[in-house]
C-alpha positions as CSV (number, residue, x, y, z in Angstrom):
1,X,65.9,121.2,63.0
2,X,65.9,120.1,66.8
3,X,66.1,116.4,68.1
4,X,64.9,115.4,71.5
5,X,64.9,112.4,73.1
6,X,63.3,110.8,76.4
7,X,62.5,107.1,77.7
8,X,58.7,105.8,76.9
9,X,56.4,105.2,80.2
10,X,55.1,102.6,78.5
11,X,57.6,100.4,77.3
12,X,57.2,96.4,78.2
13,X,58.2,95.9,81.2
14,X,61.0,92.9,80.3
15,X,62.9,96.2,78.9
16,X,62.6,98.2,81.9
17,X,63.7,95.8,83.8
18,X,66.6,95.1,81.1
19,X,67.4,98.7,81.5
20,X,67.3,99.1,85.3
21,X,69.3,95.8,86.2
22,X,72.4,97.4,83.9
23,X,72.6,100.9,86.1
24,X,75.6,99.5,88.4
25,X,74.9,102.2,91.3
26,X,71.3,101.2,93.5
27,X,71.1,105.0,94.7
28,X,70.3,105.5,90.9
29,X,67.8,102.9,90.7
30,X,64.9,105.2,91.8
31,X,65.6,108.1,89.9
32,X,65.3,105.9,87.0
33,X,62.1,104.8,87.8
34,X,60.8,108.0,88.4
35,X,62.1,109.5,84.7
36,X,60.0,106.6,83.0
37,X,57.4,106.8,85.5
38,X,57.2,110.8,84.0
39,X,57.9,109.9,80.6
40,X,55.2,110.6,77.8
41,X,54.0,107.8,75.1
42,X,54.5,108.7,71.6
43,X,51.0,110.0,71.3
44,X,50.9,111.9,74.3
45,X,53.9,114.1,72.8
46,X,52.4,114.8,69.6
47,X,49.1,116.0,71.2
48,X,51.5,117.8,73.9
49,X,53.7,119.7,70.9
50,X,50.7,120.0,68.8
51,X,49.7,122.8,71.1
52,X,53.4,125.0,70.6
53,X,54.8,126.8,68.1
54,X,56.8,123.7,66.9
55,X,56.4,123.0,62.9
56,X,56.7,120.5,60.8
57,X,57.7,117.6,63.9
58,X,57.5,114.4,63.7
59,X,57.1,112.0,66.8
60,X,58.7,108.6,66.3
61,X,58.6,105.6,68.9
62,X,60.6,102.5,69.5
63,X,60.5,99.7,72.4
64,X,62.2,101.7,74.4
65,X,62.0,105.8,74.0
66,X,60.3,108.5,72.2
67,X,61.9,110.9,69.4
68,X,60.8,114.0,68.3
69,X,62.0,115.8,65.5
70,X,60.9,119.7,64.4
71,X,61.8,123.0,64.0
72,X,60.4,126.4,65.8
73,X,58.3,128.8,64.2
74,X,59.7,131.9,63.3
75,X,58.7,135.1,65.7
């Protein structure tokens, strides 16, 4: 069983702000904004793993990133 984890692109935007005004350094600032800007929705992902050789996974949301949970298919 794998885990991975990434921010949502489409999170409210009172929680990205939230999240960018606690990163202390400003030359990380738009780095930030480009990894949410790249991130996938929840549904996006399952369609996107759908398509691999990735059983049994489950895609779970919350406010503020996207979870997916699976294991490989043997080869």
């Amino acid at each position: 069983m794998r885990l991975i984890s990434d921010l949502r692109r489409d999170m409210l935007a009172p929680l990205r702000w939230l999240l960018w005004s606690t990163i202390k350094s400003s030359s990380v600032h738009p780095g930030f904004i480009t990894s949410v800007n790249a991130a996938c929705t929840p549904e996006e992902l399952g369609a996107l793993i759908a398509s691999t050789h990735i059983e049994d996974f489950t895609v779970s949301g919350n406010p503020i990133g996207v979870m997916l949970t699976g294991v490989k298919a043997a080869a």
